[in-house]
PQR file of N, CA, C, O and H, with PARSE charges and radii, in Angstrom:
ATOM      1  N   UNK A   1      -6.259   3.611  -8.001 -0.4000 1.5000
ATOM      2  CA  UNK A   1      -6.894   4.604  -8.832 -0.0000 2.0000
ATOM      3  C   UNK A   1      -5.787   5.437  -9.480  0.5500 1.7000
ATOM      4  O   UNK A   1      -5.139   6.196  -8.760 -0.5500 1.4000
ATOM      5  N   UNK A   2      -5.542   5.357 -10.701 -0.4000 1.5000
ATOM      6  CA  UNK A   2      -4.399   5.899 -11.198 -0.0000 2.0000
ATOM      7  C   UNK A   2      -3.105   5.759 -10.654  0.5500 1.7000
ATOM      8  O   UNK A   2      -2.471   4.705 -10.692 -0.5500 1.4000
ATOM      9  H   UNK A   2      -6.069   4.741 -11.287  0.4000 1.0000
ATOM     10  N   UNK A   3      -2.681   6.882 -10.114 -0.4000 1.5000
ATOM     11  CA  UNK A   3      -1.234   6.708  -9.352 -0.0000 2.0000
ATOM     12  C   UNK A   3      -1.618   6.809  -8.015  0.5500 1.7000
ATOM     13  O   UNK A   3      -0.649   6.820  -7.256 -0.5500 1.4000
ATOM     14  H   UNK A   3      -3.197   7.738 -10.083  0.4000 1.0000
ATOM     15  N   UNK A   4      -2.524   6.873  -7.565 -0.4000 1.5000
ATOM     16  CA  UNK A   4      -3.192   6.426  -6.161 -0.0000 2.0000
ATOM     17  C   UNK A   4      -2.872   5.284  -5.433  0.5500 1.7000
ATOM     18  O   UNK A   4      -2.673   4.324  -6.178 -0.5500 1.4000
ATOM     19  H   UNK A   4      -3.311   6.865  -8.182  0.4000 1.0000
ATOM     20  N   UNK A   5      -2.774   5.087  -4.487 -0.4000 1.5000
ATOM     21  CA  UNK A   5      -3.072   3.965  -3.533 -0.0000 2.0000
ATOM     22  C   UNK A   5      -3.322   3.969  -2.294  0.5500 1.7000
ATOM     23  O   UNK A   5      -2.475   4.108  -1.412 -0.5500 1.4000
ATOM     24  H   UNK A   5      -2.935   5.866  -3.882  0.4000 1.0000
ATOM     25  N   UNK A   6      -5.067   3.744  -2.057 -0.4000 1.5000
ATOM     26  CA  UNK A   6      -5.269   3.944  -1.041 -0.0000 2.0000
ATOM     27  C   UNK A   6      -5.325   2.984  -0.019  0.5500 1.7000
ATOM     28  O   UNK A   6      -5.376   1.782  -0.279 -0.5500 1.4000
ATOM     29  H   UNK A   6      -5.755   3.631  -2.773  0.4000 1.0000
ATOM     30  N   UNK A   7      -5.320   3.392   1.038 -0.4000 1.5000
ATOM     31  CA  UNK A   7      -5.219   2.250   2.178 -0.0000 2.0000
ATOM     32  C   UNK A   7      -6.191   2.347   3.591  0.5500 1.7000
ATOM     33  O   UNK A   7      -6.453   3.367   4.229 -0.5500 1.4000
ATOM     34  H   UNK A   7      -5.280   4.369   1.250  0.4000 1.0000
ATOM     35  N   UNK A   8      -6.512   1.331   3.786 -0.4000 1.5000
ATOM     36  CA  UNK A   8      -7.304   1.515   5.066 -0.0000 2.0000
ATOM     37  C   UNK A   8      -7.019   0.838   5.812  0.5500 1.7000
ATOM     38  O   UNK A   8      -6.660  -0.327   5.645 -0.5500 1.4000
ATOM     39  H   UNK A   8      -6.300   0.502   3.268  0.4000 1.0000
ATOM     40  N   UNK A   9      -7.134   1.533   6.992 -0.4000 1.5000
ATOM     41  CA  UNK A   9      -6.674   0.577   8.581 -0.0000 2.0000
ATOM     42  C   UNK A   9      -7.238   0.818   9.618  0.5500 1.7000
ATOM     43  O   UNK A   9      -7.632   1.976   9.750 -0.5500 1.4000
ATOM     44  H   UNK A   9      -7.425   2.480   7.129  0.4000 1.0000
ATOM     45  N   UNK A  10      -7.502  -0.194  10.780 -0.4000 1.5000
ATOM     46  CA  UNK A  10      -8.029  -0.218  11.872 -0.0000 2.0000
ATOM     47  C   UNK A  10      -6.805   0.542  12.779  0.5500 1.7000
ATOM     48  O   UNK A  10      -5.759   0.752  12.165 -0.5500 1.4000
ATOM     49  H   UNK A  10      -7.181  -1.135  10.673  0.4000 1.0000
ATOM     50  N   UNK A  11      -6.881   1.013  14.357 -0.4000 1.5000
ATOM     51  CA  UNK A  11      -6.331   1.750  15.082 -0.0000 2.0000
ATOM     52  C   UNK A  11      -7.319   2.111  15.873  0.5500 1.7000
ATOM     53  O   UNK A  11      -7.782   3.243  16.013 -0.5500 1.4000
ATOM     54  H   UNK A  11      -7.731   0.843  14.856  0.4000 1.0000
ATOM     55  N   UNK A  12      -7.829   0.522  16.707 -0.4000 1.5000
ATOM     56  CA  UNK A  12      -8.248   0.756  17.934 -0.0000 2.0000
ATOM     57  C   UNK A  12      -9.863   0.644  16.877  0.5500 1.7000
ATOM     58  O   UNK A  12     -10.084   0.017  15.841 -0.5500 1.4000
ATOM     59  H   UNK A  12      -7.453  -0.397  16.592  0.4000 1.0000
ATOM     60  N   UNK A  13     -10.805   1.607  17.763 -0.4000 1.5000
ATOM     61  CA  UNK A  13     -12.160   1.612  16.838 -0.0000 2.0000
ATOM     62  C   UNK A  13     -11.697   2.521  15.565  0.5500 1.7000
ATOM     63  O   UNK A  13     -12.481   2.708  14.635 -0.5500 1.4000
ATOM     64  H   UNK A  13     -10.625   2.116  18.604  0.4000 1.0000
ATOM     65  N   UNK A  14     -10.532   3.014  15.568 -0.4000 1.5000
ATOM     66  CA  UNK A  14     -10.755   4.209  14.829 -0.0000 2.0000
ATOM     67  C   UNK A  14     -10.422   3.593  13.289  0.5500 1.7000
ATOM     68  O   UNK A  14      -9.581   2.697  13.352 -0.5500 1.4000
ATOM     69  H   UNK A  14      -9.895   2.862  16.324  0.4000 1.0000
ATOM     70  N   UNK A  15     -10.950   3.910  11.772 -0.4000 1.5000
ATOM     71  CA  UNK A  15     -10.700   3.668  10.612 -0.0000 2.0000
ATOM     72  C   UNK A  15     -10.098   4.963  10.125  0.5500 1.7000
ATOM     73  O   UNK A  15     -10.563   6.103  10.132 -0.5500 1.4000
ATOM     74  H   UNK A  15     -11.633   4.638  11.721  0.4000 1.0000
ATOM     75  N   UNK A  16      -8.868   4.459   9.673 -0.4000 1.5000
ATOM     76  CA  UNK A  16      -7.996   5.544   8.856 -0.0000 2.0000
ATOM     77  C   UNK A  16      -7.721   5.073   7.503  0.5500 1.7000
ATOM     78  O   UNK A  16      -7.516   3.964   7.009 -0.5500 1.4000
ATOM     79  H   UNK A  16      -8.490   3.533   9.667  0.4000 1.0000
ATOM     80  N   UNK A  17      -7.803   6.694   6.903 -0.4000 1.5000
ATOM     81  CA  UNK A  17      -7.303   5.999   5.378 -0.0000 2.0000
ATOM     82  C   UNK A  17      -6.030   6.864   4.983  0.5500 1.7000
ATOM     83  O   UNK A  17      -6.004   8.095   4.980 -0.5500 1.4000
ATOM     84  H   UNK A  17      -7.969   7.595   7.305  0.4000 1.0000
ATOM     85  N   UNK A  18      -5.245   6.232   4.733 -0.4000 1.5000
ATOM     86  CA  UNK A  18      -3.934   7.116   4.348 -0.0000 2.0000
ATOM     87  C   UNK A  18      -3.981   6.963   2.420  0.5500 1.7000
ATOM     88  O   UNK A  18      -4.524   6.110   1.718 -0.5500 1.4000
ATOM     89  H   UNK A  18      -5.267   5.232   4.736  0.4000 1.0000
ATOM     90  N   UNK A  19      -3.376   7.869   2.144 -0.4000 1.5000
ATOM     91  CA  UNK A  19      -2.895   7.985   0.416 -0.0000 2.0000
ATOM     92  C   UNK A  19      -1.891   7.642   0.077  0.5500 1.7000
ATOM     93  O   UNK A  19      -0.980   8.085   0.775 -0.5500 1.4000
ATOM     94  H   UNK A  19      -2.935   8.563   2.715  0.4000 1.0000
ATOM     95  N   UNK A  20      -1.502   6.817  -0.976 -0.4000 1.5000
ATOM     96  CA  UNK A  20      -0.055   7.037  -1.255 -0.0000 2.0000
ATOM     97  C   UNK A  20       0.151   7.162  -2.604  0.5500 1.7000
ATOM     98  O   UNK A  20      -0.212   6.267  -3.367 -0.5500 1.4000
ATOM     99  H   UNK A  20      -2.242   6.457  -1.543  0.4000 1.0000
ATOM    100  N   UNK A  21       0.771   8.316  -3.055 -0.4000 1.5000
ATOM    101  CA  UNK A  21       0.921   8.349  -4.478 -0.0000 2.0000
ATOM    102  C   UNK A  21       2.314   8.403  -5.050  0.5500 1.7000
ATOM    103  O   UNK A  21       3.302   9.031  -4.670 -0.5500 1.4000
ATOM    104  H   UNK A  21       1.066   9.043  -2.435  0.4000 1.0000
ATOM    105  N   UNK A  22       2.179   7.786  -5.812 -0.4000 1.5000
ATOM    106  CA  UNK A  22       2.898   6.632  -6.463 -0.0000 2.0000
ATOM    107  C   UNK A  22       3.438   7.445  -7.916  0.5500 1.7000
ATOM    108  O   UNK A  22       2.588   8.178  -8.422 -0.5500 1.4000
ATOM    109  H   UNK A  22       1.376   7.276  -6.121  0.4000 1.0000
ATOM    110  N   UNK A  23       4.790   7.365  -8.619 -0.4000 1.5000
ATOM    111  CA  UNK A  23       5.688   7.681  -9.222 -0.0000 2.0000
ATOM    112  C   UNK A  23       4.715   7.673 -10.799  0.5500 1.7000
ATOM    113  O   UNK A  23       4.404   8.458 -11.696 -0.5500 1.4000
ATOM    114  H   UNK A  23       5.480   6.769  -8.207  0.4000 1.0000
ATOM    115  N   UNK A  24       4.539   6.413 -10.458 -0.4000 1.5000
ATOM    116  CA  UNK A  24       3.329   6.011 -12.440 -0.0000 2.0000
ATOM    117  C   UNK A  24       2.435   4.886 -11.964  0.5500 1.7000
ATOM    118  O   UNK A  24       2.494   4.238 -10.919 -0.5500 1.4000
ATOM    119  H   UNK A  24       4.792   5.775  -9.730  0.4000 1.0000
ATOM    120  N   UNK A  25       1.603   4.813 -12.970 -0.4000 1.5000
ATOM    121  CA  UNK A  25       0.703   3.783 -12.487 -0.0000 2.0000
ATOM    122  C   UNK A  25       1.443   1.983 -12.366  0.5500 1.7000
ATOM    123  O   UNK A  25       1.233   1.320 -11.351 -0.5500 1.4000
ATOM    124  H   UNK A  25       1.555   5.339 -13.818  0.4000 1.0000
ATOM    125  N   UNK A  26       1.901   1.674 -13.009 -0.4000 1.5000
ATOM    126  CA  UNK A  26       2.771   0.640 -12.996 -0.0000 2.0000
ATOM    127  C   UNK A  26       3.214   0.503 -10.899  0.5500 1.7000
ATOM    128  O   UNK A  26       2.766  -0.344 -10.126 -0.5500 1.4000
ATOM    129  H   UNK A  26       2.071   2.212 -13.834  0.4000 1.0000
ATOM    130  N   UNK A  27       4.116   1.574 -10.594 -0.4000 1.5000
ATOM    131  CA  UNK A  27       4.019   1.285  -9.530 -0.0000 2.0000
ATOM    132  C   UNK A  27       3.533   1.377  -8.767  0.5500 1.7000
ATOM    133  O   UNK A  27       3.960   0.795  -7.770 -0.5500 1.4000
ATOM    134  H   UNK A  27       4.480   2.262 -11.222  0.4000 1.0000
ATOM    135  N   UNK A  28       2.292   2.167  -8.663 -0.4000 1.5000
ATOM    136  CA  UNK A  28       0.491   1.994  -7.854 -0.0000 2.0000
ATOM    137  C   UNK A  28       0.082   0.749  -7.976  0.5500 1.7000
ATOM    138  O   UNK A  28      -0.813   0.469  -7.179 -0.5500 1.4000
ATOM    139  H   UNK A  28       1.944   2.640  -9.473  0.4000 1.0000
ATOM    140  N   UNK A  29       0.566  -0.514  -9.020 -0.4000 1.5000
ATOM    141  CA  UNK A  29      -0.078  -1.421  -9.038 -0.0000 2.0000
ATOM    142  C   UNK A  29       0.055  -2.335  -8.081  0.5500 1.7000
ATOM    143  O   UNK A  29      -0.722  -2.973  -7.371 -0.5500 1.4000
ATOM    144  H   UNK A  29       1.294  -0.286  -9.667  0.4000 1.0000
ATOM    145  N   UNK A  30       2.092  -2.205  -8.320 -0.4000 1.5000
ATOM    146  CA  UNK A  30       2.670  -3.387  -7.475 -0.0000 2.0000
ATOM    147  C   UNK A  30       2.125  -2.936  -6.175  0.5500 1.7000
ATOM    148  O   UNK A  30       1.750  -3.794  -5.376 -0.5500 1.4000
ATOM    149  H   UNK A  30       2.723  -1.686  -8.897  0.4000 1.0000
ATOM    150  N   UNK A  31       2.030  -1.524  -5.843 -0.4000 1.5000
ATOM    151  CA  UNK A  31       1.947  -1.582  -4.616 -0.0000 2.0000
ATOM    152  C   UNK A  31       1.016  -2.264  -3.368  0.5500 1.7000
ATOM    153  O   UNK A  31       1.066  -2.856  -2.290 -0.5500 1.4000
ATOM    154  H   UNK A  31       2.334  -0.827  -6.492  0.4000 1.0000
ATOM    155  N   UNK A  32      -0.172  -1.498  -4.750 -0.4000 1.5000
ATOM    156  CA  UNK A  32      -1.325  -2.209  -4.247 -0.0000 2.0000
ATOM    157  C   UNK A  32      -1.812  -3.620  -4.031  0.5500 1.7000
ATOM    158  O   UNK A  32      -2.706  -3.979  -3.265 -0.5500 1.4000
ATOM    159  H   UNK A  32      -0.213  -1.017  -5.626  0.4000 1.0000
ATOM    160  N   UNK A  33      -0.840  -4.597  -5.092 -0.4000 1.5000
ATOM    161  CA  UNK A  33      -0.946  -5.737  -4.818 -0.0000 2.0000
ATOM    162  C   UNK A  33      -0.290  -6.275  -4.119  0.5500 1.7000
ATOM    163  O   UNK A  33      -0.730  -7.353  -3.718 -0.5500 1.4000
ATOM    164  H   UNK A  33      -0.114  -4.306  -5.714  0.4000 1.0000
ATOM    165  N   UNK A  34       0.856  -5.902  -3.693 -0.4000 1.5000
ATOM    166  CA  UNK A  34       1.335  -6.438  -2.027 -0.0000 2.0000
ATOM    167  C   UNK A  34       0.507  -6.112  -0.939  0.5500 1.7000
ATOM    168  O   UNK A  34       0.318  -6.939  -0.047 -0.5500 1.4000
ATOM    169  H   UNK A  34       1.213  -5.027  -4.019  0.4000 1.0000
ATOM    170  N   UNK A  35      -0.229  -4.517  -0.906 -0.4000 1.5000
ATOM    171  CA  UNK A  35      -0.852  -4.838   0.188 -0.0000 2.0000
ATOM    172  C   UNK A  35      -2.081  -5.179   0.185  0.5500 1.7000
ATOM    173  O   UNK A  35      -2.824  -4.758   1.072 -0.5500 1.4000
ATOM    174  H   UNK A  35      -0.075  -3.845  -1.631  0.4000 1.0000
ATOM    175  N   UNK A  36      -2.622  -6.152  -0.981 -0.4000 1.5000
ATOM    176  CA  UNK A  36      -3.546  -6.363  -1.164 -0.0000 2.0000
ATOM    177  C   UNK A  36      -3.601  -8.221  -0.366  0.5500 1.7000
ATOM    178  O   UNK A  36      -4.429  -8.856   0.287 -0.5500 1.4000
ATOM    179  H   UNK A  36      -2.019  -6.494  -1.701  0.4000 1.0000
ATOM    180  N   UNK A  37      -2.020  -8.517  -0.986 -0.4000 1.5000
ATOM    181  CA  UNK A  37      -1.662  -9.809  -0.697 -0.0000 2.0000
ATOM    182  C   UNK A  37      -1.735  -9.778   1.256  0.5500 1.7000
ATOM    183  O   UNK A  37      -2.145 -10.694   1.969 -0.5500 1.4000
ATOM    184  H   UNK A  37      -1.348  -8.001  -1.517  0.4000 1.0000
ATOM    185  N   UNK A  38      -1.415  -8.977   1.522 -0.4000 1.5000
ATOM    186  CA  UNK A  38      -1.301  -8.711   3.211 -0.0000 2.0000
ATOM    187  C   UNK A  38      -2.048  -8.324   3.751  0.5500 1.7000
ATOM    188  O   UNK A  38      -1.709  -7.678   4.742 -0.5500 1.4000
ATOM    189  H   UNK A  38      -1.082  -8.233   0.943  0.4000 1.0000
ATOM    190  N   UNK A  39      -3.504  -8.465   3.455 -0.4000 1.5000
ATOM    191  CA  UNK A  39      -4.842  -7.764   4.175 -0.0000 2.0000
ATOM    192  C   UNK A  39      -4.855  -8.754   5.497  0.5500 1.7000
ATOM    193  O   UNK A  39      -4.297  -9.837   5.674 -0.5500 1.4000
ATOM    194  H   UNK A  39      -3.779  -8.990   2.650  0.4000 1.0000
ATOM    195  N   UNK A  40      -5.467  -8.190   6.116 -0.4000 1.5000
ATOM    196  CA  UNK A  40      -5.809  -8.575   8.195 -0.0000 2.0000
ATOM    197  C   UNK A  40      -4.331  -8.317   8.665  0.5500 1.7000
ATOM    198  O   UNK A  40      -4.156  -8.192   9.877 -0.5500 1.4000
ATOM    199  H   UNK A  40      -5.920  -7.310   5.972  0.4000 1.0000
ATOM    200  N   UNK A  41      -3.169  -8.218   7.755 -0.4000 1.5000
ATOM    201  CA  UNK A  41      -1.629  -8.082   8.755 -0.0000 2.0000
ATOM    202  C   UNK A  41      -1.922  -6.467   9.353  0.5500 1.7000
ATOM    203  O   UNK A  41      -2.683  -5.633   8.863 -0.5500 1.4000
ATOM    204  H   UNK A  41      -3.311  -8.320   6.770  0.4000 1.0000
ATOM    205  N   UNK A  42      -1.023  -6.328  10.614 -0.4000 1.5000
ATOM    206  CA  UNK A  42      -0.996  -4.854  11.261 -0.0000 2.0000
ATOM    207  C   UNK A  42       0.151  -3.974  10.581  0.5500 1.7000
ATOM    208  O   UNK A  42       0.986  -4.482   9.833 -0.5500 1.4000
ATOM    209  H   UNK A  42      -0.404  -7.005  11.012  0.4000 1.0000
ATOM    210  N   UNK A  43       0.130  -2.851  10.843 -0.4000 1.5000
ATOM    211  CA  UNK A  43       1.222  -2.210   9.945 -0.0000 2.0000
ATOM    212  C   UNK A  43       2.732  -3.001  10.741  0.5500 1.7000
ATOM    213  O   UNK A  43       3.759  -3.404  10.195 -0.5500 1.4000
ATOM    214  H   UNK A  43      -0.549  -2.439  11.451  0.4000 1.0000
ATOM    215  N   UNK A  44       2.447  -3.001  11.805 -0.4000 1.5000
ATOM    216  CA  UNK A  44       3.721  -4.138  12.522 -0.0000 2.0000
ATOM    217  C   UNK A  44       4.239  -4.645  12.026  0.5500 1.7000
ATOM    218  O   UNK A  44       5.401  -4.536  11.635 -0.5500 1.4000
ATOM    219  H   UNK A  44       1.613  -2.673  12.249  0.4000 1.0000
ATOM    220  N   UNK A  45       3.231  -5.601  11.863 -0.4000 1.5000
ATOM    221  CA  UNK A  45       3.438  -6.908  10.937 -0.0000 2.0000
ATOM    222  C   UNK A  45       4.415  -6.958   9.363  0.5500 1.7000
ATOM    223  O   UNK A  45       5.389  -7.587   8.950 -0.5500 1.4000
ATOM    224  H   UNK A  45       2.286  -5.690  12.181  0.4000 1.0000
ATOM    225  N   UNK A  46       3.548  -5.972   8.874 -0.4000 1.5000
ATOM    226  CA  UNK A  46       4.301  -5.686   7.432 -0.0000 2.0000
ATOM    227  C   UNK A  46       5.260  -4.984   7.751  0.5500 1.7000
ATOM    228  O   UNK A  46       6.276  -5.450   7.236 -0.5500 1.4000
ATOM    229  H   UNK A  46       2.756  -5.462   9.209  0.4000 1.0000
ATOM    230  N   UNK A  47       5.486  -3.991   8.409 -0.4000 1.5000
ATOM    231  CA  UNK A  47       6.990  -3.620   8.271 -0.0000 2.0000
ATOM    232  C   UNK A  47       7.499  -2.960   7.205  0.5500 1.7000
ATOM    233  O   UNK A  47       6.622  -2.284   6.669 -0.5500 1.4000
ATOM    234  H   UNK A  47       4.660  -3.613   8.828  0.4000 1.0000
ATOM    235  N   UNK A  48       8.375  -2.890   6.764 -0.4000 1.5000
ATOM    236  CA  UNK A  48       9.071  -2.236   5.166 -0.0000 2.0000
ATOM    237  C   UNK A  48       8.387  -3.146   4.256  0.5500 1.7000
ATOM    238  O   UNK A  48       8.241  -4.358   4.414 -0.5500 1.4000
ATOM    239  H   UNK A  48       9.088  -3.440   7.199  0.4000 1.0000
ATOM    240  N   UNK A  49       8.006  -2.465   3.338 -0.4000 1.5000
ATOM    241  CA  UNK A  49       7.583  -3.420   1.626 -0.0000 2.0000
ATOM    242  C   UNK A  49       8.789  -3.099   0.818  0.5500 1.7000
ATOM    243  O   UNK A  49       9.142  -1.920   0.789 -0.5500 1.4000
ATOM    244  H   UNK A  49       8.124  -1.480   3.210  0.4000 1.0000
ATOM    245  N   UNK A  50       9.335  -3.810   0.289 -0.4000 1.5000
ATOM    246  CA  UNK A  50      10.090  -3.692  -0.790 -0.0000 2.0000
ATOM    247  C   UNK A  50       9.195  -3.895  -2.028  0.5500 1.7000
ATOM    248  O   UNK A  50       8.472  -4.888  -2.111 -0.5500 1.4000
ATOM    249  H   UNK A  50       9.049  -4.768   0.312  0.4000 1.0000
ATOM    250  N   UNK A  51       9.247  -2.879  -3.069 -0.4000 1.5000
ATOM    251  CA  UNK A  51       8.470  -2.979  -4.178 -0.0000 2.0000
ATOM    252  C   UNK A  51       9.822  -2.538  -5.192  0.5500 1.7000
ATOM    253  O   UNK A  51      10.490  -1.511  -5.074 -0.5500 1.4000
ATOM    254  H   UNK A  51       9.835  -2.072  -3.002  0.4000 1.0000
ATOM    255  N   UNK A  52      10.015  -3.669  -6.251 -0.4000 1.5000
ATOM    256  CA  UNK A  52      11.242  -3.167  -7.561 -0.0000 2.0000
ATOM    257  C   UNK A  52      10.620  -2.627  -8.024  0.5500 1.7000
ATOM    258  O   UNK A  52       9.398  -2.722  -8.134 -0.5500 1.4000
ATOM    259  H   UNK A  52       9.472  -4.504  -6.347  0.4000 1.0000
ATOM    260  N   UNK A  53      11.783  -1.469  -8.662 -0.4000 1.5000
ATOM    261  CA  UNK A  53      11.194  -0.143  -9.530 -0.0000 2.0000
ATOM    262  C   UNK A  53      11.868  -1.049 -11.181  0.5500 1.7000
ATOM    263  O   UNK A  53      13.023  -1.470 -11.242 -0.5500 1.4000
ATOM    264  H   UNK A  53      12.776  -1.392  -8.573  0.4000 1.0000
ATOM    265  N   UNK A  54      10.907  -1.173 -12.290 -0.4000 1.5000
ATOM    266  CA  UNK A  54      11.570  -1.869 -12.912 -0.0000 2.0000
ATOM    267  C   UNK A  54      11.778  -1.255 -13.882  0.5500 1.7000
ATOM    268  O   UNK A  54      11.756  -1.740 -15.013 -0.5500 1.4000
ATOM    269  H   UNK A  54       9.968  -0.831 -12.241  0.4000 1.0000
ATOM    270  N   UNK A  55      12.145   0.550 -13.465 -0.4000 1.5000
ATOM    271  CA  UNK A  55      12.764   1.759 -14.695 -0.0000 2.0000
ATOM    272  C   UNK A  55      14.755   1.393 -14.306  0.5500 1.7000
ATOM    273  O   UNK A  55      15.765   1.529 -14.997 -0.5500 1.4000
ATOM    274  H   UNK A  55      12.163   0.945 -12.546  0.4000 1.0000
ATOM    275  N   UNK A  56      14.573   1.014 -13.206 -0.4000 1.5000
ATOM    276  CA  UNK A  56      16.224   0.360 -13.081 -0.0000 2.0000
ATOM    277  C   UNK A  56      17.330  -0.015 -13.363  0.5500 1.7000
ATOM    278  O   UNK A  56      18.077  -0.449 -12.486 -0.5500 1.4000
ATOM    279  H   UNK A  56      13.753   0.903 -12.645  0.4000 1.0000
TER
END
């Protein structure tokens, strides 16, 4: 949602949603589509995302 990116996660029964806002929409996108690409992984799992900033 704009420069939004929201996220949701399991933690036990509990559902959390964290925010992350993002520099411009461009990089709300990538973001979202990596962790879109990584849905059912645990935050474990994913680990660091590397997302290129491509103002660079």
């Amino acid at each position: 949602m704009g420069t939004r990116v929201d996220l949701t996660c399991m933690f036990g029964k509990e559902v959390v949603t964290f925010r992350y806002f993002a520099s411009n929409r461009g990089m709300a996108e990538k973001v979202a589509e990596l962790l879109g690409r990584s849905s059912g992984q645990s935050l474990r799992d994913l680990g660091m995302l590397y997302v290129a900033d491509d103002t660079e």
